[in-house]
KOLVOVO-342800 format. One line per field, with one value per atom (N, C-alpha, C): residue number from 1; x, y, z. Coordinates in steps of 0.2 Angstrom, whole numbers. Layout:
BEGIN
pos <- NUM/... .
xx <- X/... .
yy <- Y/... .
zz <- Z/... .
This chain:
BEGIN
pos <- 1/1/1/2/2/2/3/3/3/4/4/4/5/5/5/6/6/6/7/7/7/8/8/8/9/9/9/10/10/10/11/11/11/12/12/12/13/13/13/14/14/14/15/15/15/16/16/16/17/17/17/18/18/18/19/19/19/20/20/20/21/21/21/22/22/22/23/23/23/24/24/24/25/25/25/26/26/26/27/27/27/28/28/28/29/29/29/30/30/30/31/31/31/32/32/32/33/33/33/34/34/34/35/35/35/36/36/36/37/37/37/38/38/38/39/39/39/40/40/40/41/41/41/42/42/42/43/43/43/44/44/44/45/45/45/46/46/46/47/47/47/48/48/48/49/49/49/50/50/50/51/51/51/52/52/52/53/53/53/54/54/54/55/55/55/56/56/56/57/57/57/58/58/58/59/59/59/60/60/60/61/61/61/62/62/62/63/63/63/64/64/64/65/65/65/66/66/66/67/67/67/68/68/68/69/69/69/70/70/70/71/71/71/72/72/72/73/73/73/74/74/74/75/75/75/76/76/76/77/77/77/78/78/78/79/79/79/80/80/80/81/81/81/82/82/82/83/83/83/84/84/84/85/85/85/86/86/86/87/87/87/88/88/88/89/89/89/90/90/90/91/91/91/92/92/92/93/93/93/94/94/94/95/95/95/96/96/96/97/97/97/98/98/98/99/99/99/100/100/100/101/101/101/102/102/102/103/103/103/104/104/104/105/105/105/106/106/106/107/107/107/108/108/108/109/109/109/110/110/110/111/111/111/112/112/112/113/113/113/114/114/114/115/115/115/116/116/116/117/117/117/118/118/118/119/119/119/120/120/120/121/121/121/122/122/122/123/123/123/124/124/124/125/125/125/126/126/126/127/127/127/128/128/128/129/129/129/130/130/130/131/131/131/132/132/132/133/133/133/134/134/134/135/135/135/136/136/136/137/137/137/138/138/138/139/139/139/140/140/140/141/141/141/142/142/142/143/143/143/144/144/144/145/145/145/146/146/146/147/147/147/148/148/148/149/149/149/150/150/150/151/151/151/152/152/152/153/153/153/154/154/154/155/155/155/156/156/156/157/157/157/158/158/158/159/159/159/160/160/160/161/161/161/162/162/162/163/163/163/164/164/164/165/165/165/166/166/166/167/167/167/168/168/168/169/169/169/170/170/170/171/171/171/172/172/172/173/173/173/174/174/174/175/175/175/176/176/176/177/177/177/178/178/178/179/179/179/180/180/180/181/181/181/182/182/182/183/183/183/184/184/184/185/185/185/186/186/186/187/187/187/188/188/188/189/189/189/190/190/190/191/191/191/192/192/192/193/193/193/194/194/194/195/195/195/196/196/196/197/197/197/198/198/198/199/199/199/200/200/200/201/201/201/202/202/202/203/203/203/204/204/204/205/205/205/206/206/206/207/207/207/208/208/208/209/209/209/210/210/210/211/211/211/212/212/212/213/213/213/214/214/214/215/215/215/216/216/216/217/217/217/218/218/218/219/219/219/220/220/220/221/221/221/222/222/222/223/223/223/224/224/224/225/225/225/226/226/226/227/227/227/228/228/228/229/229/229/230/230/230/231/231/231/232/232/232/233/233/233/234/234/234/235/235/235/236/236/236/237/237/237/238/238/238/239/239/239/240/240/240/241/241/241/242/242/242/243/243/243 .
xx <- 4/0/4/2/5/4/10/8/1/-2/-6/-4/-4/-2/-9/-10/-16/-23/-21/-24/-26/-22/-23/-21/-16/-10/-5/-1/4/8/13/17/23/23/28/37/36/44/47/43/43/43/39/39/45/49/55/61/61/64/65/59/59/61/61/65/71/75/81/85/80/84/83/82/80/86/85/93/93/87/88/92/96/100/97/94/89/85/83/78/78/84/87/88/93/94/87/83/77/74/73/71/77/81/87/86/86/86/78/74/68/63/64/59/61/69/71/78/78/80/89/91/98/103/108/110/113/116/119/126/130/135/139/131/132/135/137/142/139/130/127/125/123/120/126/132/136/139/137/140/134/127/120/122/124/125/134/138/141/139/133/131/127/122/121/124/129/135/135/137/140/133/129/124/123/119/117/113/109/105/108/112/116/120/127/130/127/119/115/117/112/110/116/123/129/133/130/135/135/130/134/135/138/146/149/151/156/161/170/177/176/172/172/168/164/160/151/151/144/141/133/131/128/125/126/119/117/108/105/101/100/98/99/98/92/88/80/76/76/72/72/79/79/76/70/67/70/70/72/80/84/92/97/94/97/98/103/108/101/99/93/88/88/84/87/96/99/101/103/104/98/93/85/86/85/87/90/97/102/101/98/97/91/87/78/81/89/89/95/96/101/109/109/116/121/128/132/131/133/135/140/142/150/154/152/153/157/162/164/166/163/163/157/152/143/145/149/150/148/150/149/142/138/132/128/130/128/128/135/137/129/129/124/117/115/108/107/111/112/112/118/119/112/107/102/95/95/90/93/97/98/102/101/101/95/97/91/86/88/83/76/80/75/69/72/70/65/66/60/57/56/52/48/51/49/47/49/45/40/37/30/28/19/17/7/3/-3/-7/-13/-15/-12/-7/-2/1/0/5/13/15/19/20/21/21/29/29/37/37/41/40/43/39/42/47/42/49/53/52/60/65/66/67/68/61/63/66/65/69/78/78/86/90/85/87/88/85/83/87/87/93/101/102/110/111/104/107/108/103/103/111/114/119/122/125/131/134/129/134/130/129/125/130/130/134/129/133/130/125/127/119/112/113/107/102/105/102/100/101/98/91/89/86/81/81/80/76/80/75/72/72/68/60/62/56/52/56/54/50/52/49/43/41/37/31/31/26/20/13/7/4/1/-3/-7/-7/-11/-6/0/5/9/5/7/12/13/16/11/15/11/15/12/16/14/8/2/2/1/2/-5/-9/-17/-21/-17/-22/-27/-30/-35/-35/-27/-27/-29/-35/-36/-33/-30/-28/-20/-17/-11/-12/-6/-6/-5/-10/-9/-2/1/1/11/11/16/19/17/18/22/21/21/31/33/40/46/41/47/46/38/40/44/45/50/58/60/66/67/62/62/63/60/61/66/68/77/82/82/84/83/78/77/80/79/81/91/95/101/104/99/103/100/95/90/88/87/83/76/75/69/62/67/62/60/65/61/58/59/52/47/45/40/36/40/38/32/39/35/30/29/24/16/19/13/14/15/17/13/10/8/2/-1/-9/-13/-11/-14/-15/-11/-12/-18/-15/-18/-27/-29/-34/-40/-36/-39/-37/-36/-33/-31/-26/-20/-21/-29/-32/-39/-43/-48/-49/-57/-59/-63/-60/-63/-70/-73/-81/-85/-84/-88/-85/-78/-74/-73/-74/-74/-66/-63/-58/-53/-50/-48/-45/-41/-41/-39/-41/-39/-32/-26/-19/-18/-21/-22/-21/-25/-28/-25/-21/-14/-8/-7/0/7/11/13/22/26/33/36/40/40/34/32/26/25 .
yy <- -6/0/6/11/17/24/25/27/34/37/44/49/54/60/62/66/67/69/73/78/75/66/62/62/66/66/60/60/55/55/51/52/49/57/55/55/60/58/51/49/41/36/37/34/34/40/42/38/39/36/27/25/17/17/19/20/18/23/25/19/16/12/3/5/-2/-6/-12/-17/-15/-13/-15/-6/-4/3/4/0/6/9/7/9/16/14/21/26/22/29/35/29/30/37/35/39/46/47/50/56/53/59/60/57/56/59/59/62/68/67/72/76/74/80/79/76/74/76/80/80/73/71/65/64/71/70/71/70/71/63/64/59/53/56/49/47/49/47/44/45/41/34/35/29/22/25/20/17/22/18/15/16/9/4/5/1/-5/-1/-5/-8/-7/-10/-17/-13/-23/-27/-25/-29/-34/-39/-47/-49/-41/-41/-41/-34/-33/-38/-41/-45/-51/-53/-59/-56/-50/-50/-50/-47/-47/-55/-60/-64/-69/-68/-72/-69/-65/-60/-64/-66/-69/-65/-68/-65/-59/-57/-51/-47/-49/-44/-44/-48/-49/-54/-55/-61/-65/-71/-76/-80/-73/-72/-66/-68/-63/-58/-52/-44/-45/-43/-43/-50/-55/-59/-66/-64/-68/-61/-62/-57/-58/-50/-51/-53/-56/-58/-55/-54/-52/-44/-42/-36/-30/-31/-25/-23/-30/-30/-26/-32/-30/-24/-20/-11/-8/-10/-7/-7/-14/-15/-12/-12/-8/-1/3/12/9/5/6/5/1/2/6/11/16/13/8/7/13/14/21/21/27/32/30/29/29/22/16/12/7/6/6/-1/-8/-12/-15/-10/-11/-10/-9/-5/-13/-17/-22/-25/-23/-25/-18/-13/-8/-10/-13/-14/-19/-26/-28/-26/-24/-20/-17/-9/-5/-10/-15/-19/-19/-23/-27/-22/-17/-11/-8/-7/-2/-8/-14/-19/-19/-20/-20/-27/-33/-37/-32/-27/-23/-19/-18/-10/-17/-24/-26/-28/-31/-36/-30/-25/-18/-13/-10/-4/-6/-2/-3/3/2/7/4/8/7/13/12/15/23/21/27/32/27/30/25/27/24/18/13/9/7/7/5/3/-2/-4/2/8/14/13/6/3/3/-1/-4/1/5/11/18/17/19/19/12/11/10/7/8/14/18/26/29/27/30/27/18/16/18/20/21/29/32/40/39/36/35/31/28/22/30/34/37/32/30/26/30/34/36/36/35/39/43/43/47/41/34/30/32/33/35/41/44/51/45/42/38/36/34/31/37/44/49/50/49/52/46/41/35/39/38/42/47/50/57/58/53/52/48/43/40/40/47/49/50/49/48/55/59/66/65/62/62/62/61/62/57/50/42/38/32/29/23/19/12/6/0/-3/-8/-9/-14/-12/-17/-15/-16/-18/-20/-14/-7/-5/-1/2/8/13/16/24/28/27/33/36/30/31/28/32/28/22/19/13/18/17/20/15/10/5/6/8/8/16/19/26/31/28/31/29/24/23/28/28/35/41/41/48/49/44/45/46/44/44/51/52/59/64/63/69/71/62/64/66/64/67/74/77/83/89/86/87/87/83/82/86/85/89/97/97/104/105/100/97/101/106/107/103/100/94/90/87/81/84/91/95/95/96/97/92/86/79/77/76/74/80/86/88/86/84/80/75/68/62/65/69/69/68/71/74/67/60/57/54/54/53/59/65/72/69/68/69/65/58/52/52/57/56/52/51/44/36/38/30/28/34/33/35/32/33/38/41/48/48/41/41/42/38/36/37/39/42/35/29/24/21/16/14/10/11/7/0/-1/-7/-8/-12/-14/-13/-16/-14/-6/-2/5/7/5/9/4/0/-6/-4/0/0/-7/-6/-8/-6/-10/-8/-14/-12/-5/-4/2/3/1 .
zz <- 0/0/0/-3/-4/1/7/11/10/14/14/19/18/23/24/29/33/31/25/21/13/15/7/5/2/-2/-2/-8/-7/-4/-1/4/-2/-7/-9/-10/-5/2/2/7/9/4/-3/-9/-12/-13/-15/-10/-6/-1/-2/-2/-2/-9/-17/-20/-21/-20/-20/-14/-10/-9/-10/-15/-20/-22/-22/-23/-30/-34/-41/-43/-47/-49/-54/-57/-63/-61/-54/-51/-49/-45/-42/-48/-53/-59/-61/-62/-65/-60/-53/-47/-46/-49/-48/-54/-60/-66/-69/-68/-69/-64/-57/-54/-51/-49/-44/-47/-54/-61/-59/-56/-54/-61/-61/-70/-69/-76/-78/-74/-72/-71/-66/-62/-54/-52/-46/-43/-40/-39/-37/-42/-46/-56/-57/-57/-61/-57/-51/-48/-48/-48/-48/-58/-60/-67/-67/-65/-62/-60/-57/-53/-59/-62/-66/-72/-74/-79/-74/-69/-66/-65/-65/-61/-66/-62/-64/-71/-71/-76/-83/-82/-88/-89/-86/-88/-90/-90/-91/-98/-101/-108/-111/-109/-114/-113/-111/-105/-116/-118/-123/-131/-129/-135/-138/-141/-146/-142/-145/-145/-149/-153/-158/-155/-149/-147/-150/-155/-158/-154/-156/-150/-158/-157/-163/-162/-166/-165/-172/-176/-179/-175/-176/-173/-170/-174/-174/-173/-177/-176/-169/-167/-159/-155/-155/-149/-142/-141/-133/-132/-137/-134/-140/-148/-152/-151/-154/-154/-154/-158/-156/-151/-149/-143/-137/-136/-130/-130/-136/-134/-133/-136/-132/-124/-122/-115/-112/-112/-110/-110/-116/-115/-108/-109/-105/-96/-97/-91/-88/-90/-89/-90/-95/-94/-97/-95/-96/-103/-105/-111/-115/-121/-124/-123/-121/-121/-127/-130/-136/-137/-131/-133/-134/-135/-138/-145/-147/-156/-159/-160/-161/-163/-158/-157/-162/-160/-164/-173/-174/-182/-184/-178/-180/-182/-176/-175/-185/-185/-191/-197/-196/-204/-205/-203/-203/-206/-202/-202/-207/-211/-217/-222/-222/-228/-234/-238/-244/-241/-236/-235/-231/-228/-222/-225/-231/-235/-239/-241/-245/-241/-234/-232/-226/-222/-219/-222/-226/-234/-236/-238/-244/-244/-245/-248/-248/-246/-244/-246/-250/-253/-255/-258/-258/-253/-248/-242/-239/-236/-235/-228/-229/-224/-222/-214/-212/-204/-202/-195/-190/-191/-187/-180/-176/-170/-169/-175/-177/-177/-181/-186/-175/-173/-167/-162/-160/-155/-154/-163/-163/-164/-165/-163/-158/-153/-147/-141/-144/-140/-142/-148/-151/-147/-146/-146/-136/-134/-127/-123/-129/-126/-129/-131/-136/-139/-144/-151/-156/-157/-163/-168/-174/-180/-184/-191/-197/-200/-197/-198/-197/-190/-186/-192/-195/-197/-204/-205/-209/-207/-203/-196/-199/-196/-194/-201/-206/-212/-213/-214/-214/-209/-204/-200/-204/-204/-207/-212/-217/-225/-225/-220/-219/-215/-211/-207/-211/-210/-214/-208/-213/-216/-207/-203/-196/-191/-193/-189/-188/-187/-183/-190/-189/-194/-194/-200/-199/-203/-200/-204/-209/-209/-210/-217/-222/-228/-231/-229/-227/-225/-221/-217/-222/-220/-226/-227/-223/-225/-223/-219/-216/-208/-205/-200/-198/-196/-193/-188/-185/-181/-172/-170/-162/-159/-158/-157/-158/-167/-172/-170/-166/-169/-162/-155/-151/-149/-151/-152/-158/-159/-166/-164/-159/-155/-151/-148/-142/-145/-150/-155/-155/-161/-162/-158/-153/-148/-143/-144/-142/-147/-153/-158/-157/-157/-157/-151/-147/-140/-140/-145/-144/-151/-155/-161/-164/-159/-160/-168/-170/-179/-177/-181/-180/-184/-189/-193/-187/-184/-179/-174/-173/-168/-170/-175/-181/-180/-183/-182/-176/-171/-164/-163/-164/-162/-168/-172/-178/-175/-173/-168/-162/-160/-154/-154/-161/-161/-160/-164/-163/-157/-151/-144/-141/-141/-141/-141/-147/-148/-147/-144/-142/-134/-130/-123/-120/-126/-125/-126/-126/-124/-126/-127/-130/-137/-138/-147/-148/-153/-156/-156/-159/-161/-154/-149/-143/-138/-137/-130/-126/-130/-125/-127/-121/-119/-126/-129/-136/-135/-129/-127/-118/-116/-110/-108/-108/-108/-108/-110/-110/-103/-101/-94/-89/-89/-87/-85/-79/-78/-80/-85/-88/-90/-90/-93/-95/-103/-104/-110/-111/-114/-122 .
């Protein structure tokens, strides 16, 4: 239970408190730079993300790296353990910055996501808009720019995003869908790219973007449908991570 103060409020002191002394460090990271605005290069921020490098978790996901550094797993389609996955993982769990024996996994991730295999079986085209797995394209943007591995690749990334946004804002990937609507579902991951893109490179395109990327959360209050106000799906209203 969540403590109350007299008047009903949260006893968000106390909350912050049991936190911060959590065995798990993303926890603490997360309660550090996220609630209580901690900059990055303060002394306890850098030591709780020490912390996390060595922990059990992290060493699990990289525990099987080849001698070259690669794990021997296609990227993307071993869900969860391939190269894509675990630099996802690792930005979601505060792992450090600049890390330069991720590069490896990075080469992987990118080969695969900027191969002509990705562009035939992930690209298309729906009743003359564009179709693209925005996630995909997302998240390994947001994990590259979050770890500091980004290169001149990523802005590849970036305008793939870019080119691909459909006239409502959202993305989609569905080569079936009907056009009139983006993928609620598809579209909330390349926001969150973008707008650290934007946020690290001051791109006013990807501003632009993510404020077109919002309207369709904006206009459905995150969670509901335009026509009836009623709940779009169950999981919606689910506390849940990561989202």
């Amino acid at each position: 239970m969540v403590g109350m103060t007299g008047d009903g409020g949260l006893a968000a002191d106390g909350i912050v408190a049991r936190l911060l002394d959590s065995p798990e460090p993303s926890i603490r990271w997360r309660v550090l730079t996220r609630l209580l605005g901690t900059p990055a290069d303060d002394p306890a921020v850098r030591s709780v993300r020490a912390d996390i490098a060595a922990s059990v978790r992290v060493r699990t996901l990289l525990s099987e790296r080849r001698d070259d550094g690669t794990l021997p797993f296609h990227p993307y389609g071993a869900t969860w353990y391939g190269a894509h996955w675990v630099l996802v993982a690792l930005a979601e769990l505060g792992y450090p910055g600049g890390d330069e024996s991720l590069i490896p996994l990075r080469e992987q991730a990118l080969g695969w996501v900027l191969s002509e295999e990705y562009r035939t079986r992930h690209i298309g085209q729906v009743r003359g808009l564009p179709t693209l797995h925005a996630s995909i394209d997302g998240n390994l943007l947001w994990a590259l720019l979050s770890l500091g591995l980004a290169d001149e690749r990523a802005e590849e990334l970036v305008t793939r995003l870019l080119a691909t946004q459909w006239p409502d804002g959202g993305w989609n990937c569905d080569r079936h869908a009907s056009g009139r609507v983006s993928s609620f579902v598809e579209s909330l991951i390349p926001l969150r790219a973008l707008a650290l893109h934007a946020q690290r490179t001051g791109r006013e395109d990807s501003r632009d973007a993510v404020v077109r990327a919002g309207e369709p959360f904006l206009s459905r209050q995150l969670f509901r449908r335009i026509g009836d106000g009623t709940v779009m799906a169950k999981s919606f209203v689910q506390l849940h991570f990561p989202c």
